[in-house]
N, C-alpha and C positions, 0 to 999 in steps of 0.2 A: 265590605268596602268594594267597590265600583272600579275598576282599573283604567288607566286615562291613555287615549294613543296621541302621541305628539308628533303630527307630519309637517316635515319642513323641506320645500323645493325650492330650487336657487337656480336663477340664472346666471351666471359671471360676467364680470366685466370683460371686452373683449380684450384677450391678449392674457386674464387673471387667473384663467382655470389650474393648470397646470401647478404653478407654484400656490395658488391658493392650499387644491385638497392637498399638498403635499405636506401641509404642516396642519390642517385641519382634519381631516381624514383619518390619522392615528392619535388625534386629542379628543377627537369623539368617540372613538374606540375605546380609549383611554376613560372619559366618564364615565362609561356601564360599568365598570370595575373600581369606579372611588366615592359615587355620589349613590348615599343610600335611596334604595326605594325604586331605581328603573329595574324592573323584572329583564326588559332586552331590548338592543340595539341593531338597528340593519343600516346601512347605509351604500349609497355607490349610487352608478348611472342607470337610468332606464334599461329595463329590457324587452320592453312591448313592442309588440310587431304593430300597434294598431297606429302610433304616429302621433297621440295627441298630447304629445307634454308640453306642449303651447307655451316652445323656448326655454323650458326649465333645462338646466344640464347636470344637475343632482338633485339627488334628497335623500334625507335620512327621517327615520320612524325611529321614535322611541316611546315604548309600553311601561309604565310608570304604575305602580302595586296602587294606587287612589290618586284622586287630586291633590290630596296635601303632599304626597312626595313630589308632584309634577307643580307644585306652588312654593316649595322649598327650594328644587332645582331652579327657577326661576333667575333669583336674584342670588344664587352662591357661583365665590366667584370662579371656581371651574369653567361653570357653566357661561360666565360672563365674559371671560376672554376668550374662547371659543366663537359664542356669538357676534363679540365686536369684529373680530378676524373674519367671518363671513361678513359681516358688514362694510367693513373696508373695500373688500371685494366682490359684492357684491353688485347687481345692475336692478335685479328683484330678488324680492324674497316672500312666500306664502308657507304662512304657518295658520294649520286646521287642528286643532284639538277634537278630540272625539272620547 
């Protein structure tokens, strides 16, 4: 099996960040420890000196053991109120699989 990386960058809505990650932030922390199958999770703000997060002001990677665990994660609902919650507040959002 082929192991899958899930990258997702967000920008906030202006005024949303703060109370955003404060309840998204430790729910995503919280799924690498309940949703079988992601091997590990990083998340938090940039730390590159080069400057080109062209407005993203998070992101999180998560490394998933195959595609079927990262196609299971998908639609459970952990994983689905999480996602609406960055939705809510979000302005963009860019999600790369690899």
């Amino acid at each position: 099996m082929t192991s899958v990386t899930h990258v997702v960058l967000v920008s906030w809505r202006s005024g949303r960040a703060a109370v955003a990650e404060a309840s998204i932030r430790p729910a995503l922390r919280a799924l690498a420890n309940t949703i079988p199958g992601i091997s590990s999770l990083v998340e938090g703000h940039s730390t590159s000196p080069e400057g080109l997060e062209d407005g993203h002001d998070y992101g999180f990677v998560v490394t998933f053991d195959s595609a079927d665990a990262r196609d299971s994660y998908l639609p459970d609902p952990r994983h689905q109120a999480v996602a609406d919650e960055i939705g809510r507040n979000a302005q963009r959002i860019v999600v790369f699989d690899i």
